[in-house]
C-alpha positions in Angstrom: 93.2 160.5 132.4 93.9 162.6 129.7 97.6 162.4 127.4 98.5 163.3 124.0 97.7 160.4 121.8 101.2 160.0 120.6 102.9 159.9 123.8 100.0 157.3 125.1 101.0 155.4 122.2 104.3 155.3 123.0 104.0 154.2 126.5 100.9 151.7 125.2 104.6 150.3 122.9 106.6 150.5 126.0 104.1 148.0 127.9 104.0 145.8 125.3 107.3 145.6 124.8 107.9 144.9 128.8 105.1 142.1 128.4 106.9 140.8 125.3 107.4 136.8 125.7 111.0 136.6 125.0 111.3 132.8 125.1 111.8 132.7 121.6 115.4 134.0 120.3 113.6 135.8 117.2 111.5 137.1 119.1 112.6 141.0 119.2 112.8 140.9 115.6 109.3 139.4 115.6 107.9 142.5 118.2 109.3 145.0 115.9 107.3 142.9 113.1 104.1 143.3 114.7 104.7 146.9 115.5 105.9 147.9 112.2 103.7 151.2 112.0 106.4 152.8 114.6 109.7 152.7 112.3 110.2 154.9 109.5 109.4 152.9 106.3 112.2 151.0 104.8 113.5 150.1 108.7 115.2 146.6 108.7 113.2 145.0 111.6 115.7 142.4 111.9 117.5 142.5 115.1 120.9 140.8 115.3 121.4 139.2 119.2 123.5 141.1 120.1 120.2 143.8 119.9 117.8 141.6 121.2 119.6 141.2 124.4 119.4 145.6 123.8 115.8 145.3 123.6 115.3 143.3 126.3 117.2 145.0 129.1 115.3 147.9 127.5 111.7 145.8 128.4 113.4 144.9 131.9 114.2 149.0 132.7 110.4 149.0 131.6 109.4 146.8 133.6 111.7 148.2 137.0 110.3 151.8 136.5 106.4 149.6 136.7 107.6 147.8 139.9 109.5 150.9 141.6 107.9 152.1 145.0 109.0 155.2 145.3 109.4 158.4 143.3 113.6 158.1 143.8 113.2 154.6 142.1 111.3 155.6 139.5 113.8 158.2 138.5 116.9 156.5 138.9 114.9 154.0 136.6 113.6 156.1 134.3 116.9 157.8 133.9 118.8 154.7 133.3 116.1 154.4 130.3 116.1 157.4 129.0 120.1 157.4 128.9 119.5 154.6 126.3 117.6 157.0 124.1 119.2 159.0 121.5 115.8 161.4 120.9 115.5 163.9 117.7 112.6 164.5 117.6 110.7 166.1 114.6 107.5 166.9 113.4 106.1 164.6 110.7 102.0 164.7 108.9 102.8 161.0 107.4 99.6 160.1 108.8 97.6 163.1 108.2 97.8 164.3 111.6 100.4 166.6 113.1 102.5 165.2 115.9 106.1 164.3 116.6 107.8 161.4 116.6 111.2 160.7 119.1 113.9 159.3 117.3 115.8 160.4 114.1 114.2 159.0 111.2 117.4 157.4 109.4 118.2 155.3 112.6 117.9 151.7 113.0 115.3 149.6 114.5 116.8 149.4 118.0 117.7 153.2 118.0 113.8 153.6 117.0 112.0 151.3 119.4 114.6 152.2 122.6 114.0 155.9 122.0 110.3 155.7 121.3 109.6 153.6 124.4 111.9 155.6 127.2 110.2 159.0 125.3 106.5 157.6 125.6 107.2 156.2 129.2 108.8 159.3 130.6 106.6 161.8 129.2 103.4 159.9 131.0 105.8 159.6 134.1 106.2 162.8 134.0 103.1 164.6 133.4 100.9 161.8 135.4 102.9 160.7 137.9 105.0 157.4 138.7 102.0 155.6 139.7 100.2 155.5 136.5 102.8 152.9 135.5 102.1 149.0 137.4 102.2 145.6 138.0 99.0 143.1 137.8 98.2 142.8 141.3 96.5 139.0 139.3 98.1 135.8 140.7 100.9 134.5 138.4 100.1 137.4 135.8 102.7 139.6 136.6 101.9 142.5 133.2 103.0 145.9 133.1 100.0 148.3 132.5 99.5 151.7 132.3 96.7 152.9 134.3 94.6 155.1 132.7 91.6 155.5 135.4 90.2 158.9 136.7 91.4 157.5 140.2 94.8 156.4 139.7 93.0 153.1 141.0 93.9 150.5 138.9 95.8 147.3 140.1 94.9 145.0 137.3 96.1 144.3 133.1 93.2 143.6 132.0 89.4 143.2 133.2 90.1 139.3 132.8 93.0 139.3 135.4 90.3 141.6 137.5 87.2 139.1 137.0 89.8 136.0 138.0 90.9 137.6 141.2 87.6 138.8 142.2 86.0 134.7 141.8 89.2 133.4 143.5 88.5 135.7 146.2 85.2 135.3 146.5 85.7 131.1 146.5 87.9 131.6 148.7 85.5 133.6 151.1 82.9 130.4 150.9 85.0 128.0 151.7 85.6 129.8 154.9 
């Protein structure tokens, strides 16, 4: 599948944020750590609770456009996602490359990561189609990914969730 390497970025930021382990109560703060290289510099990446809770019904709306079945779902989804967003986009070269980025540059951490993911994940919605965007078929994994095959085939996160299933199934085929 081919899509514009920012917008694949973007989604690739909207999976990981609807895979974030929110266990910990620091832990939007922490995601926004770790992806630091999506807010402008200078962005205070410290998100009270009261934006934490923001980012995560943002990961759950994620997460509900990934488990839709249907093309309705996915845009009553989606919708409810992008109404979050507050996109100006602009065209920056801060990294030597031409592209654009989604949200206002001036606006906070929450502002960035909310319009950045519903941007990303409705542009490859969009242009792809709702099916790109899934659930790991894996027992007791449960990941969003974005499926990036030729085929629109994909049912698994990651090729270890894919080996797993395939030995449990196989096993499971012996004993029988």
């Amino acid at each position: 599948m081919d899509y514009d390497d920012y917008g694949s970025n973007a989604v690739e930021l909207a999976v990981d944020l609807a895979n974030a382990d929110r266990a910990d109560p620091g832990w939007a703060s922490a995601f926004c750590a770790e992806h630091h290289e999506w807010f402008t510099d200078g962005t205070a990446l410290e998100l009270s609770g009261k934006q934490a809770r923001a980012a995560g019904a943002t990961a759950d709306l994620v997460r509900a456009v990934a488990v839709a079945d249907s093309q309705a779902q996915v845009m009553e989804r989606l919708n409810a996602l992008l109404a979050l967003a507050t996109p100006r986009p602009y065209a920056t070269d801060h990294d030597g490359e031409l592209h654009l980025h989604y949200a206002a540059p001036e606006a906070g951490a929450l502002e960035q990561l909310t319009t950045t993911v519903a941007m990303g994940l409705s542009q490859v919605v969009v242009q792809h189609g709702w099916q790109r965007v899934g659930v790991c078929a894996a027992e007791g994994c449960g990941n969003v990914y974005l499926d990036t095959s030729r085929n629109a085939s994909r049912r698994y996160c990651s090729n270890t969730c894919s080996s797993r299933s395939t030995v449990a199934a196989y096993r499971a085929r012996q004993k029988s």
